[in-house]
C-alpha positions as CSV (number, residue, x, y, z in Angstrom):
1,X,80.9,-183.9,241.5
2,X,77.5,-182.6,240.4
3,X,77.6,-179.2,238.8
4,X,75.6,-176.5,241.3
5,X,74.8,-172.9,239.0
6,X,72.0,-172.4,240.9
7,X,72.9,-171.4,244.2
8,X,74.2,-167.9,245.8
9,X,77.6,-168.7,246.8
10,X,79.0,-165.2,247.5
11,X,82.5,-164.4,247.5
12,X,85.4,-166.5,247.8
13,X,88.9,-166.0,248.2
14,X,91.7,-168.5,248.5
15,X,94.8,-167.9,250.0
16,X,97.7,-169.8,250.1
17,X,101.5,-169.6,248.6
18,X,102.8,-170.2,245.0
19,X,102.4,-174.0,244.3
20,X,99.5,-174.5,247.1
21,X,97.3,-175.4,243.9
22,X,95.1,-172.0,244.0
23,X,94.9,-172.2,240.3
24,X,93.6,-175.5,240.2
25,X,90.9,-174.9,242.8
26,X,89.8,-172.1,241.8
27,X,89.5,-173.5,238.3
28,X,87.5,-176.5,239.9
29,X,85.4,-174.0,242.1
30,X,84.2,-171.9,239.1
31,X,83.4,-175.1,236.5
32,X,81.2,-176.5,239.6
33,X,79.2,-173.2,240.7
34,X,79.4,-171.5,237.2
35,X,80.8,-168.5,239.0
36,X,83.5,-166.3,236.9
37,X,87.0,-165.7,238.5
38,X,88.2,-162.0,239.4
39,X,91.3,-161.9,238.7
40,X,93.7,-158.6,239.5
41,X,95.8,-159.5,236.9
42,X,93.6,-160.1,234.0
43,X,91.9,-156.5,234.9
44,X,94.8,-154.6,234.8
45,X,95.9,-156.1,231.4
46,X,92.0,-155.5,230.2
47,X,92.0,-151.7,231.3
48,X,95.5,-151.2,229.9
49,X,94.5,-153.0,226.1
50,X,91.2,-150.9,226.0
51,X,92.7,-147.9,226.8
52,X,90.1,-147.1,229.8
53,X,90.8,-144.2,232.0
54,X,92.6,-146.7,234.8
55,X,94.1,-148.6,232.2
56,X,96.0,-145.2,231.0
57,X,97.1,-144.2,234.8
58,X,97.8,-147.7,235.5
59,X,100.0,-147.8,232.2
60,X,101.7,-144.8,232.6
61,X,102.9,-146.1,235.9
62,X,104.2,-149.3,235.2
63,X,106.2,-147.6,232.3
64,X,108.1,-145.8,235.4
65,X,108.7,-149.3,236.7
66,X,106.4,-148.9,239.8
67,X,104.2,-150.7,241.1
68,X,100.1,-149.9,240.3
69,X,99.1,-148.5,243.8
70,X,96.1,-150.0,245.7
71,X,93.7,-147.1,244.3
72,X,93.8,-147.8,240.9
73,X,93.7,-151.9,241.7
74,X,91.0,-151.0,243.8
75,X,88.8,-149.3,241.4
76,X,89.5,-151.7,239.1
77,X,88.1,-154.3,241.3
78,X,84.9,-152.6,242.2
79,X,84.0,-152.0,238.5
80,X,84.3,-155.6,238.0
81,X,82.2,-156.8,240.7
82,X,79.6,-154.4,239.6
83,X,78.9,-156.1,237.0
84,X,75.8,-159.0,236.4
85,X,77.8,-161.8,235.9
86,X,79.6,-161.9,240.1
87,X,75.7,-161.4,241.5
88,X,75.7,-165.1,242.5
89,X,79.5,-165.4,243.4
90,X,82.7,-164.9,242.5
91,X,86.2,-165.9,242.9
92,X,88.9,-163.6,243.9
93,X,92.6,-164.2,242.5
94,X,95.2,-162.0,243.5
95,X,92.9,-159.9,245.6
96,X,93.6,-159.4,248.4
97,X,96.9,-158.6,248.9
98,X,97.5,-157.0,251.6
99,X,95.5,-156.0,254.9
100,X,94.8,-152.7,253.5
101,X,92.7,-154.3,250.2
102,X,91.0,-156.8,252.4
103,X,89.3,-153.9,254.3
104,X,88.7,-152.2,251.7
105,X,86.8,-155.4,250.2
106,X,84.7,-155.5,253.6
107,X,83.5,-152.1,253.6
108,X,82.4,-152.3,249.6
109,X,80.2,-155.5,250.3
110,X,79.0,-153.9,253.4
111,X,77.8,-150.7,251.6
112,X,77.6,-150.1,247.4
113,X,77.1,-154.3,247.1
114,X,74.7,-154.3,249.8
115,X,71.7,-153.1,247.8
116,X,68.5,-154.2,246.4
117,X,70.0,-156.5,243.8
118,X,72.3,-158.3,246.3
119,X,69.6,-157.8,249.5
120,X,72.0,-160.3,251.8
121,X,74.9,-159.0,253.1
122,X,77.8,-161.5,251.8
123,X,80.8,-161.8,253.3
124,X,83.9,-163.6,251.9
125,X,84.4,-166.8,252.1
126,X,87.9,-167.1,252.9
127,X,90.2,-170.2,252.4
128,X,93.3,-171.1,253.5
129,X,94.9,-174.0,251.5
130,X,98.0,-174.9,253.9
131,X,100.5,-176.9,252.4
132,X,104.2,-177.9,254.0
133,X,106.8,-176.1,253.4
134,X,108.8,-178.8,251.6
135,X,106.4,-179.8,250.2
136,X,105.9,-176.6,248.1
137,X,109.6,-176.7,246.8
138,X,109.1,-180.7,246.0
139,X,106.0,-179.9,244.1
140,X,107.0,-176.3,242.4
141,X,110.9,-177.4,241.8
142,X,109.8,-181.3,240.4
143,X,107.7,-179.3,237.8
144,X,108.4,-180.1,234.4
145,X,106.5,-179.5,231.3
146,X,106.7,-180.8,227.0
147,X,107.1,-178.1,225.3
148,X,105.6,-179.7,222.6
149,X,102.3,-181.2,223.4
150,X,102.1,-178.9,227.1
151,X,101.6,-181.9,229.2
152,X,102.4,-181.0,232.7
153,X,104.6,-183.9,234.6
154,X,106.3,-184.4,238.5
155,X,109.2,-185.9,239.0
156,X,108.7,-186.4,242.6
157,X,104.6,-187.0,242.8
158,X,103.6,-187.8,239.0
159,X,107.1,-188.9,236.8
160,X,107.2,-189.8,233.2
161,X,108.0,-193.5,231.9
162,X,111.2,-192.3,231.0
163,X,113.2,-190.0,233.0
164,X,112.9,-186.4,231.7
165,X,110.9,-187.7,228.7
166,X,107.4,-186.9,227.4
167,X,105.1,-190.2,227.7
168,X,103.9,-189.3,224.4
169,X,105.0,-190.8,221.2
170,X,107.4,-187.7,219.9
171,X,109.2,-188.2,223.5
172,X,110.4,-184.3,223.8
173,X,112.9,-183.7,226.1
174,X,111.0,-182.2,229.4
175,X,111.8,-178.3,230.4
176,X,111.5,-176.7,233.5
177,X,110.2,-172.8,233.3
178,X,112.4,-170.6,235.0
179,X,109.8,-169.3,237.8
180,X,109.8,-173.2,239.0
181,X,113.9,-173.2,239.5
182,X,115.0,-172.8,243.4
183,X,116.8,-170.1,242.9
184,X,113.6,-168.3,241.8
185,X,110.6,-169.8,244.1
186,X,112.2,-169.0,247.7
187,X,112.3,-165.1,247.2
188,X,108.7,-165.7,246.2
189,X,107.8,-167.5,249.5
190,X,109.8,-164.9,251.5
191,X,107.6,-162.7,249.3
192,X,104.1,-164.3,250.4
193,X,105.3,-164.1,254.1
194,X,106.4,-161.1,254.1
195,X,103.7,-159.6,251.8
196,X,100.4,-161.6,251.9
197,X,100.3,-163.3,255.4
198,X,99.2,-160.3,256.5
199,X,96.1,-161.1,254.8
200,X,95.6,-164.2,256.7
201,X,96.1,-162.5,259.7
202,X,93.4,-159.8,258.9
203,X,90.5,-162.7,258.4
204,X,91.9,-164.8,261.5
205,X,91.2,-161.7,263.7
206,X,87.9,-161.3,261.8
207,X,86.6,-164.9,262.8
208,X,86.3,-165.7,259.0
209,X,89.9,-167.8,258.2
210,X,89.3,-171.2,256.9
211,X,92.5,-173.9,256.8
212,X,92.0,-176.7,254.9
213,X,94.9,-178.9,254.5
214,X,95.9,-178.8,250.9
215,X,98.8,-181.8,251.0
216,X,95.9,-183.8,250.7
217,X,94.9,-185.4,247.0
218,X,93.2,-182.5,244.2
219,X,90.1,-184.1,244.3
220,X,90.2,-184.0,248.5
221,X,90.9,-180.9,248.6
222,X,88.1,-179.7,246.6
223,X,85.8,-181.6,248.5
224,X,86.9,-179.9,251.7
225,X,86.4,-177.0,249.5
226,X,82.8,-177.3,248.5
227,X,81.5,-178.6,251.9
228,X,82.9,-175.1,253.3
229,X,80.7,-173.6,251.0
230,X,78.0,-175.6,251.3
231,X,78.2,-175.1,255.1
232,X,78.2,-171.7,254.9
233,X,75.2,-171.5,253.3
234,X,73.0,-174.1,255.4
């Protein structure tokens, strides 16, 4: 795949639950159409180290054990996507997360991105990556990783030689992080239901949901991907 860093892609956001491969798309997105990644949760531990004005509130309120309210994530976001580096495109992670942030996201590019720097009016580009339900627990509970050398195996879809062995020479015994255990990843799916459908719903009413069926292989799927793009902008 040819690397494109020329054209306007706009905004992108990819929805989909924990182990639908967001990550790894959005990585692939970013490396193809040299467009940076906004992520939520990379801006709130940037304000927080630099000590910025939303850093402090947002500080002050996670040492009450609450969550940072949609203002503060909010401004956080529009700071960011003021700056000279998103002009071409961007891609949203963790944004948005509920109905409430994806309106507010419309009604900023419709008005203080909508200038003469950004003269077309650039609505997201919004990306469903549907994946089966067992699926998702084969592919987040076969996860295992070395913790010596960080290589990343399956044990349903992409085993080692030797069962719960690194490949490699120094043959580590395999671990399994505690976030991929089953115990841990259906409360998080109940969680995306519950929490981030909603968002889904918001961009199906609006016309602007895209499903792209991400059981399919990596590469597929990031072909489907780019051709969405590239569609959008013929």
């Amino acid at each position: 795949m040819a690397q494109e860093t020329s054209r306007a892609v706009g905004p992108i956001v990819l929805l989909g639950p924990p182990g639908a491969g967001k990550g790894t798309q959005a990585k692939r997105i970013m490396e193809h159409y040299g467009i940076p990644q906004v992520s939520t949760g990379d801006l709130l531990r940037e304000n927080v180290n630099l000590g910025t004005e939303l850093g402090l509130a947002a500080k002050a309120v996670m040492a009450r054990g609450e969550l940072v309210c949609d203002d503060l994530v909010c401004n956080m976001v529009r700071q960011r996507l003021l700056q000279p580096d998103t002009k071409r495109g961007y891609i949203l992670d963790g944004f948005p997360r509920t109905a409430a942030q994806a309106g507010w996201l419309d009604a900023l590019l419709d008005h203080e991105l909508f200038d003469n720097s950004r003269p077309t009016r650039a609505w997201p580009i919004v990306i469903s990556l549907d994946v089966d339900y067992n699926q998702l627990l084969l592919r987040i509970t076969g996860r295992r990783s070395c913790p010596t050398c960080g290589r990343i195996y399956n044990v349903h879809f992409q085993p080692p030689r030797e069962d719960e062995r690194c490949d490699l020479p120094h043959g580590t015994k395999l671990e399994t992080r505690n976030d991929d255990r089953l115990e841990v990843i259906q409360p998080r799916l109940t969680a995306y239901q519950e929490q981030t459908r909603p968002v889904a719903d918001y961009y199906q009413r609006t016309g602007r949901l895209i499903s792209v069926n991400g059981d399919l292989p990596m590469d597929d799927v990031t072909d489907q991907i780019c051709r969405i793009i590239e569609d959008h902008h013929a």
